[in-house]
C-alpha positions in Angstrom: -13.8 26.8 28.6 -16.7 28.5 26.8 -20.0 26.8 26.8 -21.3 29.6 24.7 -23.8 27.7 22.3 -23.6 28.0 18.3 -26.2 29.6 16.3 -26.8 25.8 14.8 -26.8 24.7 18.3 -29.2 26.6 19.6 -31.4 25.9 16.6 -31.3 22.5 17.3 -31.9 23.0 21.1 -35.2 25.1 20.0 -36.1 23.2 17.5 -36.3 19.7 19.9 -38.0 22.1 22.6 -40.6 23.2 19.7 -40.8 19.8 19.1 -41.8 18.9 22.6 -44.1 21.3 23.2 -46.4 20.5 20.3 -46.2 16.7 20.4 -45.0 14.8 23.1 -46.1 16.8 26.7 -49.2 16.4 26.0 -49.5 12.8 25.4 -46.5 11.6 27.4 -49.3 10.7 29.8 -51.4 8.3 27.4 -48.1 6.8 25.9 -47.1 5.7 29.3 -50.8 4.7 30.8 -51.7 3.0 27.3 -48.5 2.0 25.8 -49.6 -0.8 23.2 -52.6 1.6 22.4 -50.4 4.6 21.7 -47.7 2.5 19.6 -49.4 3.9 16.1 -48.9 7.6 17.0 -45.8 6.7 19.0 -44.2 5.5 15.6 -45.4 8.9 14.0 -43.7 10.7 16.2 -40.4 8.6 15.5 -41.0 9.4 11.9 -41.5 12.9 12.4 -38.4 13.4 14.3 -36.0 11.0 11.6 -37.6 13.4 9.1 -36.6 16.8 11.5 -33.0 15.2 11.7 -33.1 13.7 15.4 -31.9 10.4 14.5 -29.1 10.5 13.1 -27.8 14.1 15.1 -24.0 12.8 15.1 -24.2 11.3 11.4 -22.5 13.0 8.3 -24.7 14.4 6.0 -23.8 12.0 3.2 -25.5 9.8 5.0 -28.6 11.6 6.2 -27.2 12.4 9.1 -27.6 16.3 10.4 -23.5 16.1 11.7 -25.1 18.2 14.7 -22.2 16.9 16.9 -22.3 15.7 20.6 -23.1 18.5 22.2 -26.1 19.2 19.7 -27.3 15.6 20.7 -27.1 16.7 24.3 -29.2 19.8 24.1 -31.7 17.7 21.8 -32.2 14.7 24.2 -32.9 17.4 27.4 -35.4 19.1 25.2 -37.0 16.1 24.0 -36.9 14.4 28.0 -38.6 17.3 29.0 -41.9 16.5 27.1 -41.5 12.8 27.2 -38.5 10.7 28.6 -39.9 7.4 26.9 -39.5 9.1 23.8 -36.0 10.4 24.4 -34.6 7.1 25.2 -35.4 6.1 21.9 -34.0 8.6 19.9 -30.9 7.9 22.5 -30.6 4.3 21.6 -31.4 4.6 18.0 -28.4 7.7 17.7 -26.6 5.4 19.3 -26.5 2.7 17.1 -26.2 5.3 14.5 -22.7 6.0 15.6 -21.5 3.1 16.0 -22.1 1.7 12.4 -20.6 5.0 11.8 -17.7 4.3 13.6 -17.3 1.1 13.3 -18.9 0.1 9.8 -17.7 -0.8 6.6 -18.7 1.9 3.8 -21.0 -0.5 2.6 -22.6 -1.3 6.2 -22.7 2.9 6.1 -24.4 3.5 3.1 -26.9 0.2 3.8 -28.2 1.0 7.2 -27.1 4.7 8.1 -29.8 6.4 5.6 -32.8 3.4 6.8 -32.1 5.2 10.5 -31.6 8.3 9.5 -34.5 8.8 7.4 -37.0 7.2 9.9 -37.1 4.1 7.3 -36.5 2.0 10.6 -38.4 3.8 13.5 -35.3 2.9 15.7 -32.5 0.5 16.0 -31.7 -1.7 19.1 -28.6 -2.5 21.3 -28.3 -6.1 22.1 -25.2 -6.2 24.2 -27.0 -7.3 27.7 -28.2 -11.1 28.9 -29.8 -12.3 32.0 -26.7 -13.4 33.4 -24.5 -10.4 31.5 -25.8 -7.3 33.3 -23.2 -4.9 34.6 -20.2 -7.4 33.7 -21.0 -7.8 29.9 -18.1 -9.7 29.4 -19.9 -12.9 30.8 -22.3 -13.2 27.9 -23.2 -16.5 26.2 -24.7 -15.2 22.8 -22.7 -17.3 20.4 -21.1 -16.9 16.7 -20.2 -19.6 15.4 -18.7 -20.2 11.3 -21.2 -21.6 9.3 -20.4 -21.4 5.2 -19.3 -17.8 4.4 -20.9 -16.3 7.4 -22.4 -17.0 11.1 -24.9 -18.4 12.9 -25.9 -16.5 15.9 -27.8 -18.7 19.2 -28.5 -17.1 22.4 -30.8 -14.7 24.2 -30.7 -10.8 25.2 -32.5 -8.7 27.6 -33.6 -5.0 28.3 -33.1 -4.4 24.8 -34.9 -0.8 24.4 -37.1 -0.5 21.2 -36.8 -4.5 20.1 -40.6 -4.4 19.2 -39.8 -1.7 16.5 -36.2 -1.3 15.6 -35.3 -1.7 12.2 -31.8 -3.1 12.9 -30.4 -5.1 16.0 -26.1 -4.4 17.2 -25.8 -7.9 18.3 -22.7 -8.8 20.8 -21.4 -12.7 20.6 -18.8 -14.7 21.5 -16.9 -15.9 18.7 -13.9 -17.5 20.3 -15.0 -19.2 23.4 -11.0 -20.1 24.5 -9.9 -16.4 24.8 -9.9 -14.5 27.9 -13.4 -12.7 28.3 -14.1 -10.0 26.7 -11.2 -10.9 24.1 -13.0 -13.3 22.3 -16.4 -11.6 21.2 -17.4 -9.9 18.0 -20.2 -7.6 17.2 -22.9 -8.0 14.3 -25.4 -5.7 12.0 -28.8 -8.0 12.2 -31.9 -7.2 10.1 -34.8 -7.4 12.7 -37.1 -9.9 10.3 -34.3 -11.9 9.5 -35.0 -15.4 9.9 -33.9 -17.1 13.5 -34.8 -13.4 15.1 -37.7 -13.4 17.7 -38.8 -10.4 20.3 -40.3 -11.6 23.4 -43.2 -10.0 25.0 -42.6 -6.0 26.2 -41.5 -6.0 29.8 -43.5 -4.3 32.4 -41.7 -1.2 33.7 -41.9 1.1 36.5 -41.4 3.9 34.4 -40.8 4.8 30.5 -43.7 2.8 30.1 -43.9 3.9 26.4 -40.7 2.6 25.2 -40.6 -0.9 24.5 -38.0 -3.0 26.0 -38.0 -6.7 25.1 -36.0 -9.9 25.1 -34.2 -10.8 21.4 -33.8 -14.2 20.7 -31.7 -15.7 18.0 -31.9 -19.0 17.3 -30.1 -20.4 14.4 -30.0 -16.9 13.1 -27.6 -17.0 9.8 -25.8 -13.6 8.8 -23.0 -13.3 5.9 -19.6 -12.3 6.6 -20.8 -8.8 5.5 -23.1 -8.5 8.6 -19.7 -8.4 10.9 -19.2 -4.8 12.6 -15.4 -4.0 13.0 -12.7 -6.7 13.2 -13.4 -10.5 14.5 -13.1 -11.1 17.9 -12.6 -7.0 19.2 -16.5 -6.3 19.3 -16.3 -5.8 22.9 -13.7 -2.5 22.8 -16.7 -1.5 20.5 -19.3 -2.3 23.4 -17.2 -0.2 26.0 -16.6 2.4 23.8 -20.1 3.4 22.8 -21.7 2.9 26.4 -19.2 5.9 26.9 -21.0 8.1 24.4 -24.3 6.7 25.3 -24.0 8.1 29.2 -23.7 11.4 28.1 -27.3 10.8 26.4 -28.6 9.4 29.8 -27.2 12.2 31.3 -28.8 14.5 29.1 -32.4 12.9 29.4 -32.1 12.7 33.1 -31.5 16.5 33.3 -34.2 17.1 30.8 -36.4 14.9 33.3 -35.3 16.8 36.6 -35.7 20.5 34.8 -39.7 19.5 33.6 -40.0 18.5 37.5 -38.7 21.3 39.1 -40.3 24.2 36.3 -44.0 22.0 37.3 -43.2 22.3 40.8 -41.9 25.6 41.1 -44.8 26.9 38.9 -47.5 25.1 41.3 -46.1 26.8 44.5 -46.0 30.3 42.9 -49.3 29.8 42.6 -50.6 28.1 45.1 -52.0 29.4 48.6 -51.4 27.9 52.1 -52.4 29.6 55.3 -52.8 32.9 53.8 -49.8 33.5 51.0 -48.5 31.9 48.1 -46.3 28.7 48.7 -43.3 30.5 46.9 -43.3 32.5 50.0 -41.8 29.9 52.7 -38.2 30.3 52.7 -38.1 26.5 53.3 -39.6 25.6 50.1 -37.8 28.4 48.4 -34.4 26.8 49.5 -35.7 23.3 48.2 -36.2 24.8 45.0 -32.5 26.6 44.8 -30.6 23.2 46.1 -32.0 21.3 43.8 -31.8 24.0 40.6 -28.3 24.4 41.5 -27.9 20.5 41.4 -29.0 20.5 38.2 -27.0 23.3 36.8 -23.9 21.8 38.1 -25.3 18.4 35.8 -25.7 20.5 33.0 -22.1 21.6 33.1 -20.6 18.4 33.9 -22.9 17.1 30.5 -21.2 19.7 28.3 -18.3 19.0 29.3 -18.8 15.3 28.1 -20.5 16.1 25.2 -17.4 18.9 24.6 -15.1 16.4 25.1 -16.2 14.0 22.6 -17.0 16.4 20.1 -13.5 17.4 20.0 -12.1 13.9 20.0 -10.4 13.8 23.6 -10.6 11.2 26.0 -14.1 11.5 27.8 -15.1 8.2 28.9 -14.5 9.4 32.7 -16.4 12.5 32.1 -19.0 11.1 30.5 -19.3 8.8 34.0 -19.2 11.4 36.2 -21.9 13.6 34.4 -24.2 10.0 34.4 -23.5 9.5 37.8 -24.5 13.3 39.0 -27.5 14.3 36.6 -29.0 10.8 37.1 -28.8 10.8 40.7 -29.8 14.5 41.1 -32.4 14.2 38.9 -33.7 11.5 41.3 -33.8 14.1 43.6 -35.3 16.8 41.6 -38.5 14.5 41.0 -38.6 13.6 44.3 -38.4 17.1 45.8 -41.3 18.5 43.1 -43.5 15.8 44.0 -43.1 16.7 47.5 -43.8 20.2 46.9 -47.2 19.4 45.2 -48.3 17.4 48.1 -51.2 14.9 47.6 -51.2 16.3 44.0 -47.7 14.8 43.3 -49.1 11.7 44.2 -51.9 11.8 42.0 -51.5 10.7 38.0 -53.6 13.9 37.2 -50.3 15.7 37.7 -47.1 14.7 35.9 -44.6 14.6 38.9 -45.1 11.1 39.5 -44.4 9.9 35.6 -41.4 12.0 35.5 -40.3 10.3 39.0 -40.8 7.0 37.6 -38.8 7.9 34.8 -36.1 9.3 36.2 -35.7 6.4 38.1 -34.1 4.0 35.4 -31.2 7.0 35.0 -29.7 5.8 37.9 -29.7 1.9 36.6 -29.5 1.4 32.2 -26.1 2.2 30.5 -24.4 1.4 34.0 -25.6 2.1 37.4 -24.7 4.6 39.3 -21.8 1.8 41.2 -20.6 1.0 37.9 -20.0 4.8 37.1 -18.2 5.2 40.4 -16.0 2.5 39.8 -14.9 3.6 36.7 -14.4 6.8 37.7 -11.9 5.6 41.6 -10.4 3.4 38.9 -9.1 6.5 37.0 -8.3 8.3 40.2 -6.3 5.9 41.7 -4.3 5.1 38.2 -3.0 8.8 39.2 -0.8 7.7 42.1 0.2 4.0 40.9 
């Protein structure tokens, strides 16, 4: 298998690297300190990066997108996590959505919406697939559809929903025919955020990605036409199961992204940093830290492209695409955890970065299915193998 990157790949890969250098590292500490207070310049960053083609990396051109594929995504989102993991998540969610209208959409839903996200017209576009009571089972959601005239009338309440304060564009999961089995009966939906019915709830108060806003949606009496439908009536939740797939390999991606920035700081600190008389670099036991957990994180880049490979070429990736969550978030985890160990009382201190990026890694291990989730999918496959 050769993981030998394009010319257009590796432009992209610089490019988002570029990207990070000049405008998110240095005020990924602000954004998450000051979220509310940095929203302005946090939307001009969005902009920016529609406008450099981040948003819509997996999008035909005829429809703004940059058709960068899934492994160009990949590289993007690590390069962009590196400088700012609050930002990354956005342009994760928004491509997200991206695909799935993509996917999913009619070719007037496509030429609608695709070019608004695309083009930074909406700074981002939200997932509404999870409810207080619909976590890690989504099946169990109450959200309903119900017929109203020539189109539907949406009641019901989601949570977690990354970017809700901003996004352009909600992908809102109902149930449309409460007698089926669950997760037969539910159908997925194209809402315009300032339609009438729509209301985002305060931003919650996170742990870490401070800077990305994640809300509670409610609709309430929210009318759409028969046009605002995404794929066939009642099978929205095959559509739900298949994009989570796709969207672990962008998890994956910005955990790695996280874990690297950690371990370069880190590393960089103890070669310069003295300690009874030499550099810290020098102790063999903080030199084996650093290989274990650099070698932890190759291994997750490789699982990633393999994903991201995967899907590009149209094979069946949803188990790889679990496995590489399930590693690059958990070793990420570690990666933080080890760099802010090696920095000492620094780590600890929000005058150094290490304890940002090991709030943010944190979440990897939880949003687009935990870490038990991912190993469930993935003993489910296994033991298909032998009956």
């Amino acid at each position: 298998m050769d993981f030998a990157l394009s010319a257009e790949q590796q432009l992209i890969r610089d490019s988002a690297a570029r990207f990070a250098q000049q405008h998110l590292t240095d005020n990924a500490a602000a954004l998450d300190e000051q979220p509310e207070r940095e929203l302005p310049a946090f939307l001009g960053r969005l902009r920016q990066l529609a406008q450099l083609g981040f948003m819509g990396l997996n999008i035909d051109s005829e429809y703004g997108g940059s058709e960068a594929g899934t492994v160009g995504f990949s590289l993007a989102l690590t390069e962009l996590a590196r400088g700012c993991a609050a930002t990354a998540v956005t342009v994760s969610v928004t491509n997200m959505a991206a695909e799935i209208i993509q996917a999913c959409g009619s070719e007037a839903q496509k030429q609608r919406y695709l070019p608004k996200i695309c083009g930074g017209e909406y700074p981002a576009a939200g997932f509404c697939l999870t409810e207080s009571n619909a976590g890690s089972d989504p099946s169990a959601m109450r959200c309903r559809a119900t017929r109203d005239g020539q189109g539907w009338r949406l009641n019901g309440s989601k949570v977690w929903i990354t970017s809700a304060e901003y996004a352009g564009l909600f992908i809102v999961w109902a149930v449309t025919d409460p007698q089926a089995p669950r997760g037969r009966g539910i159908s997925c939906f194209l809402v315009e955020a300032d339609s009438s019915g729509v209301t985002v709830g305060g931003r919650e108060h996170k742990m870490g990605q401070r800077g990305s806003a994640t809300n509670q949606v409610h609709f309430d009496n929210c009318w759409v036409a028969d046009e605002a439908l995404l794929g066939d009536c009642h099978k929205g939740f095959a559509i739900a199961l298949g994009e989570l797939a796709g969207g672990r390999i962008g998890i994956a991606s910005l955990a790695l992204g996280v874990g690297s920035a950690a371990l370069d700081y880190a590393r960089d600190y103890i070669a310069a940093r003295e300690q009874f008389g030499r550099k810290l670099s020098e102790f063999q036991g903080l030199q084996w830290q650093l290989a274990d957990r650099y070698t932890e994180l190759e291994a997750a880049r490789l699982l990633i492209m393999q994903a991201a490979s995967t899907k590009q070429q149209g094979g069946d990736f949803a188990v790889q695409a679990s496995m590489a969550k399930l590693f690059a978030s958990e070793k990420a985890n570690d990666a933080c955890y080890t760099a802010l160990q090696l920095l000492g009382g620094n780590g600890y201190s929000r005058e150094y970065p290490l304890e940002r990026m090991a709030r943010d890694a944190r979440i990897t291990t939880i949003y687009e299915g935990t870490s038990e989730i991912q190993r469930i999918i993935i003993a489910r496959q296994l033991l298909q193998q032998v009956g």
